[in-house]
C-alpha positions as CSV (number, residue, x, y, z in Angstrom):
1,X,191.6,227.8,159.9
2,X,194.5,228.1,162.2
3,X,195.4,225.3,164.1
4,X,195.5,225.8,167.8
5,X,198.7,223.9,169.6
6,X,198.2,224.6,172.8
7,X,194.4,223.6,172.7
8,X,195.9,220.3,171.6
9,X,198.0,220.1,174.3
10,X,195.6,220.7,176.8
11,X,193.4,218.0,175.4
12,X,196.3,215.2,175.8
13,X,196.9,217.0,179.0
14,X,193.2,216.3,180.2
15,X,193.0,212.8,178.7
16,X,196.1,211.8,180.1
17,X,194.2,213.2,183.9
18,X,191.6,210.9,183.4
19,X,194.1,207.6,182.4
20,X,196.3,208.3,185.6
21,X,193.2,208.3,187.7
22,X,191.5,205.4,185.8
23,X,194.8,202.9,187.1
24,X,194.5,204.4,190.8
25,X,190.9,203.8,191.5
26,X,190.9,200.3,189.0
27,X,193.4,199.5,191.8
28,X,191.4,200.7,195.0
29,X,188.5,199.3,193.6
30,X,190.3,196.1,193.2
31,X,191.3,195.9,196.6
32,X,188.0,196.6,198.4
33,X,186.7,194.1,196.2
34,X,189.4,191.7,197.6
35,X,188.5,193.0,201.0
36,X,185.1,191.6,200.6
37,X,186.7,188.5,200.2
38,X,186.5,187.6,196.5
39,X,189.8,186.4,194.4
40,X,192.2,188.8,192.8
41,X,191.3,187.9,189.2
42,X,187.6,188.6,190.3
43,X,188.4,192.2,191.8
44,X,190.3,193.2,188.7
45,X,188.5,192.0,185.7
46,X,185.6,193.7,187.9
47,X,187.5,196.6,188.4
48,X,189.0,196.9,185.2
49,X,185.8,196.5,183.3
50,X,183.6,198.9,185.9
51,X,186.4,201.6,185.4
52,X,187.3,201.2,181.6
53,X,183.3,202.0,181.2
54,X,183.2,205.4,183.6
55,X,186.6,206.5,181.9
56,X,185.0,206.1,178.4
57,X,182.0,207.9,179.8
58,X,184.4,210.7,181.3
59,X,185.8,211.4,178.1
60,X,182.6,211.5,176.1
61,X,181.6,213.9,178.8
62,X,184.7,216.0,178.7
63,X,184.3,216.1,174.8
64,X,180.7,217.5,175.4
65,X,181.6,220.0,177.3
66,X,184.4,221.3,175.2
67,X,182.1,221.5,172.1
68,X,179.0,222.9,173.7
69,X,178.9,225.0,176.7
70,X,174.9,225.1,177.9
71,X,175.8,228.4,179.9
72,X,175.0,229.0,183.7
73,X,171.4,228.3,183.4
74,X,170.8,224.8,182.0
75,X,171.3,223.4,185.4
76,X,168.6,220.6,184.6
77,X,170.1,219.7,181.3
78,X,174.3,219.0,183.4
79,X,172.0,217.2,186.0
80,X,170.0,215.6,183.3
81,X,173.1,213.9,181.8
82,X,174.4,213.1,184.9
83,X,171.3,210.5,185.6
84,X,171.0,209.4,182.0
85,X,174.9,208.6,181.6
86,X,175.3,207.0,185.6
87,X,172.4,204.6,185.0
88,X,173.3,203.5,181.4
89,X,177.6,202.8,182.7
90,X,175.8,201.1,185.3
91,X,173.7,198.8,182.9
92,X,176.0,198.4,180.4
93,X,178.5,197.3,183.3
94,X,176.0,194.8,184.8
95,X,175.5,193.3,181.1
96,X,179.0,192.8,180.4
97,X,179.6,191.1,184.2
98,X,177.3,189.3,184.0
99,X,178.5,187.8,180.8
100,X,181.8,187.6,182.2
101,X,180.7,185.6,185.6
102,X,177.4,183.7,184.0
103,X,179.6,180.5,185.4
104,X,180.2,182.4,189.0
105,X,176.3,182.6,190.6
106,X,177.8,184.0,194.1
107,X,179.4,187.1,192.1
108,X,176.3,187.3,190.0
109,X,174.0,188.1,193.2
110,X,176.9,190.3,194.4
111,X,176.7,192.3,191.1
112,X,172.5,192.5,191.3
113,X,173.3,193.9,195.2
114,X,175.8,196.4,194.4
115,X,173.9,198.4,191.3
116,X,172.5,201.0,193.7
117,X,176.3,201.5,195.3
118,X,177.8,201.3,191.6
119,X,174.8,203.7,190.7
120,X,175.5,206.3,193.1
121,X,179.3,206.1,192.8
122,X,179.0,206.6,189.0
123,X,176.6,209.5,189.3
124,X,179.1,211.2,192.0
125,X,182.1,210.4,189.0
126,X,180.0,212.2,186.7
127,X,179.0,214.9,188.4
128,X,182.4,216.1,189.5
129,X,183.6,215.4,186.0
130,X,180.7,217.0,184.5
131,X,181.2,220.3,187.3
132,X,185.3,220.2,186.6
133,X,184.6,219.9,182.2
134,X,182.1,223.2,182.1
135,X,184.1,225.1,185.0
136,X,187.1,224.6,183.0
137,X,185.8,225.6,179.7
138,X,183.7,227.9,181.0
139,X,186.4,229.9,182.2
140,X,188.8,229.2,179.2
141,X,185.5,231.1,177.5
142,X,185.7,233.5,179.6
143,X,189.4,234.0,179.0
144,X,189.0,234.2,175.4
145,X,186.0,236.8,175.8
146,X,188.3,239.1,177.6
147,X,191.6,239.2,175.3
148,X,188.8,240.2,172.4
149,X,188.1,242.9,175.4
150,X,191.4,243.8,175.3
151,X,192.4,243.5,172.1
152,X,189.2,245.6,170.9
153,X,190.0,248.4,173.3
154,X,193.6,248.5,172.2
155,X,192.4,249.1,168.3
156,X,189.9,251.8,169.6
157,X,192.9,253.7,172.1
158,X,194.7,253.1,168.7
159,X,192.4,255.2,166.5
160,X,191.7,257.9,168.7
161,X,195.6,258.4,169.4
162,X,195.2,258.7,165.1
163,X,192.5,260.9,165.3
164,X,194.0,263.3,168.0
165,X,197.4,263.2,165.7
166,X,195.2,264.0,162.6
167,X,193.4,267.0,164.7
168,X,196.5,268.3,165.6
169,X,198.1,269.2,162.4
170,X,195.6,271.3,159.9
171,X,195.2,274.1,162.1
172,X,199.7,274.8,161.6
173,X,199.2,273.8,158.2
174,X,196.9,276.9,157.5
175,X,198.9,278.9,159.7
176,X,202.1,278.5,157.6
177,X,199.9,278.5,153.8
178,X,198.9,281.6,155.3
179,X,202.2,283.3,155.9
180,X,203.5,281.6,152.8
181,X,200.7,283.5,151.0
182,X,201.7,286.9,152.2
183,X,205.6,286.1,152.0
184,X,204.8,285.1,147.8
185,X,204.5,288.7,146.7
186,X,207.0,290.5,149.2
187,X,209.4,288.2,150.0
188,X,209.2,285.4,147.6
189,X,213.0,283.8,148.5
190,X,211.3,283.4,151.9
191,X,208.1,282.1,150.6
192,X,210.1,279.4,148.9
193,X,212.0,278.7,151.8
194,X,209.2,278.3,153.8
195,X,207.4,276.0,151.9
196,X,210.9,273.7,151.2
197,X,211.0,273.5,155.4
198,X,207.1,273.1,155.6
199,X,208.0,269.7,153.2
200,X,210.8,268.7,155.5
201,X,208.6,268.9,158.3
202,X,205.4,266.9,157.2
203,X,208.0,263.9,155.8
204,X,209.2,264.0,159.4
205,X,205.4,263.6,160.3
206,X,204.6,261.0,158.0
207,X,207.8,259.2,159.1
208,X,207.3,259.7,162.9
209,X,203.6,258.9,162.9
210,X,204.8,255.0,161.7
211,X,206.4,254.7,165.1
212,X,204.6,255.1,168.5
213,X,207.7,256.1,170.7
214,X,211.3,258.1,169.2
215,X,213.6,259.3,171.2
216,X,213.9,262.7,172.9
217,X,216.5,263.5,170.6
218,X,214.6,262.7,167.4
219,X,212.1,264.8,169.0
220,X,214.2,267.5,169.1
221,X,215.4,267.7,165.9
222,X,211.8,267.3,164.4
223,X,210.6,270.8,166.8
224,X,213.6,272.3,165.3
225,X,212.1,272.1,161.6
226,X,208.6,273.3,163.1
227,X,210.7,276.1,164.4
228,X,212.3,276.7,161.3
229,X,209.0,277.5,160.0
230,X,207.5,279.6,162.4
231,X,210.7,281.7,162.6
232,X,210.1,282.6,159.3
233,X,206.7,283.9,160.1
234,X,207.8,285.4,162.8
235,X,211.1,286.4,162.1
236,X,213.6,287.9,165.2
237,X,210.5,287.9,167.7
238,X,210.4,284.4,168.3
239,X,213.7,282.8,170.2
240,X,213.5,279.5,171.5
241,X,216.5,278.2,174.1
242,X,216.4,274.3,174.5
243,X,218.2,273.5,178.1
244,X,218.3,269.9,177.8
245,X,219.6,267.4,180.2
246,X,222.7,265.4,177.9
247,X,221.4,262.1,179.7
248,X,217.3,262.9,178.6
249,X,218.4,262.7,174.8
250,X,218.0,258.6,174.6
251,X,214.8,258.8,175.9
252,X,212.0,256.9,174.6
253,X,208.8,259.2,174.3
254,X,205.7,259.3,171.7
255,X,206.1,260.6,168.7
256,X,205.0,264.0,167.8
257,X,203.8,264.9,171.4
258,X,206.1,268.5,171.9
259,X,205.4,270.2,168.7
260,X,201.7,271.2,169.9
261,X,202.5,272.4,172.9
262,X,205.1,274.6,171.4
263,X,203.0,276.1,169.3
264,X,201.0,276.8,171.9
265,X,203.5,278.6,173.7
266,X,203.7,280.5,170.5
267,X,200.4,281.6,170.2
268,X,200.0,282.9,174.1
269,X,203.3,284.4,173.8
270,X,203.6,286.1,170.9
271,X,200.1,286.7,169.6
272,X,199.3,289.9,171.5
273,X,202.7,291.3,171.7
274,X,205.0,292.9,168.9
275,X,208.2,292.5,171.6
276,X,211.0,289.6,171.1
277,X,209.6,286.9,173.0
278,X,211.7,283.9,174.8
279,X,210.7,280.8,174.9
280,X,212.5,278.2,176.7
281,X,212.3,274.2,176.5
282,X,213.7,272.4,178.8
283,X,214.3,268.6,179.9
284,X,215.7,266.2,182.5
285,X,215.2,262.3,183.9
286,X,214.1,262.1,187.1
287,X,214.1,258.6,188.5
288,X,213.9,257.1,185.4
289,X,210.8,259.5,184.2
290,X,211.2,262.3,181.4
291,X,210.4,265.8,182.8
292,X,210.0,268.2,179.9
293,X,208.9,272.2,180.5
294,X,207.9,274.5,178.1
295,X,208.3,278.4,179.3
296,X,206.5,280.9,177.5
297,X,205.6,284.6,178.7
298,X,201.9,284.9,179.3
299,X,199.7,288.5,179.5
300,X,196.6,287.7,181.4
301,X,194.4,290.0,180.0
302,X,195.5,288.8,176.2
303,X,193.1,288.2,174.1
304,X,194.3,284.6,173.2
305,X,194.5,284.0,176.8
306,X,190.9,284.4,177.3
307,X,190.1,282.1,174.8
308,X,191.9,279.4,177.2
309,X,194.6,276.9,176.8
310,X,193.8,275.6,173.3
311,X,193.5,272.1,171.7
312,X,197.1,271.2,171.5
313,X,197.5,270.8,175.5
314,X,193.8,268.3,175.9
315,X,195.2,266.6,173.0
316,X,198.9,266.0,174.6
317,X,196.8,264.9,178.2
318,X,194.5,262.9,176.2
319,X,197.4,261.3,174.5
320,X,199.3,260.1,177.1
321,X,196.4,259.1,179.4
322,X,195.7,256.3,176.5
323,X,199.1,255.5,176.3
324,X,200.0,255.7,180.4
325,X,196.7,255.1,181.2
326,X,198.0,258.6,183.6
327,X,195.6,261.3,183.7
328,X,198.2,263.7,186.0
329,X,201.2,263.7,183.0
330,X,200.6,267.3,181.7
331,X,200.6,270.2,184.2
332,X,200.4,273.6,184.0
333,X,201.0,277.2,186.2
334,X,201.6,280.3,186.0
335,X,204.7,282.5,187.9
336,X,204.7,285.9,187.7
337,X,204.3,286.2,183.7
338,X,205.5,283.0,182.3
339,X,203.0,280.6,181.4
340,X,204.8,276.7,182.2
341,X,203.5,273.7,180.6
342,X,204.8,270.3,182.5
343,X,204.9,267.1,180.7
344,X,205.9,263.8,182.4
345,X,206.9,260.5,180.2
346,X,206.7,257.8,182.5
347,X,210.0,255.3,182.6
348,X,211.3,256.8,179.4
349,X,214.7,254.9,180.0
């Protein structure tokens, strides 16, 4: 069981609220006792013994409502505790003064007056003690419930930012078993080369996916051994120019997020064409935020393209709206016959 500090703390806090106001009204309830004209030893030991009673009754009160919360709706049972608890501090009070001044017959008859003022004072005591104890813990309930809302949404953003990483990789990974398949009988040097960077690249994964954010230039170098790999499939078709900013490279971004939407550049640019295609990457900080554009040629009536933008770019929007909580950070258009996929990292520096 963890022990909870600041709970403590709050608990002296609160105890020490009801002592300081216990000494200010024992002393104003001295002097209007003095006021009606009795001695100073009689207002205080009246005071003192009045007050000493109602603070004992505040605490036990306080406690109550620290350990059980009745909810919104047990209005009769707060009210009910308030008339039980005023009448017997008003009792016991009239027992122990009466003890106190059984010598002093003036004082006693002034004590049997003054239980219906003592009565209704104590209940009003109560009652704003009793309102203040459950509003307080109430709302310190209420707190708590939250920060489980909170904390529970966190751990499911958490797992589906896992599951879209996890969705994201098999469909490469049969890609490239593919190629390394038909490479093994032809070309076997490149079949063993391919596999040697396929390795590299999934310990990058494995090693990137431990961290949420990298920096651009880790980034980088992690698309470069995905490029590695598809260059080998593709062989002098597929060029990729990287036009990147020199002040963009220390910028904090989430891991992984480039490499699917390069490869979907890939696959609407250079499935349905056998021509040298150019793909461009490019990336610059703009008031503090990460622009990054992919460029990719893009044929309309392609066969790919019909089958729409693929999973990789939902994935990358998904991503960073959990992260951002932005759902405008991926952006794309078309001009002329280049397909260009925007992606913004908010305050990447």
């Amino acid at each position: 069981m963890r022990f909870n500090y600041s709970e403590v703390n709050n608990y002296k806090i609160s105890i020490l609220s009801y002592v300081a106001w216990w000494l200010f009204w024992m002393i104003a309830h001295a002097l209007i006792l003095h006021r009606l004209n009795y001695t100073w030893q009689d207002s205080f030991i009246d005071s003192f013994i009045s007050n000493l009673l109602l603070l004992l009754i505040g605490i036990v009160t306080q406690n109550t409502f620290r350990f059980y919360n009745s909810g919104i709706s047990s209005r009769l049972y707060r009210v009910a505790i308030c008339l039980v608890l005023a009448y017997l501090s008003v009792m016991l009070t009239k027992v122990i003064l009466d003890y106190v001044f059984k010598l002093n017959v003036n004082y006693l008859q002034f004590i049997s007056e003054s239980l219906p003022i003592r009565f209704v004072f104590n209940l009003l005591m109560i009652s704003f003690i009793t309102i203040v104890s459950w509003l307080l813990y109430y709302l310190e309930q209420q707190n708590e419930n939250n920060k489980r809302t909170i904390e529970t949404e966190k751990y499911l953003r958490d797992a589906e930012l896992a599951k879209l990483q996890l969705q994201m990789q098999p469909h490469f990974l049969f890609n490239s078993l593919n190629s390394i398949s038909a490479l093994a009988g032809s070309r076997p040097d490149e079949a063993r080369k391919m596999i040697q960077q396929l390795s590299d690249f999934f310990r990058g994964t494995l090693k990137n996916d431990e961290q949420k954010q990298v920096t651009f230039d880790e980034e980088i170098t992690h698309l470069k051994l995905y490029l590695e790999i598809e260059k080998v499939r593709f062989g002098h078709r597929l060029n990729i120019e990287f036009e990147i900013e020199e002040g963009s490279l220390n910028a904090k971004i989430p891991s992984l997020i480039l490499q699917p939407v390069v490869e979907n550049a890939i696959k609407f640019g250079l499935y349905d064409t056998l021509d040298k295609v150019n793909i461009y990457v490019r990336a610059k900080v703009i008031d503090g935020n990460l622009n990054i554009a992919i460029e990719n040629p893009f044929d309309a009536n392609g066969a790919k393209t019909k089958q729409g933008e693929g999973f990789g770019l939902n994935a990358i929007q998904r991503r960073l709206y959990l992260i951002y909580g932005q759902n405008n950070l991926v952006e794309t258009k078309v001009i002329g016959n280049n397909f260009i996929t925007n992606i913004q990292i908010p305050k990447a520096r």
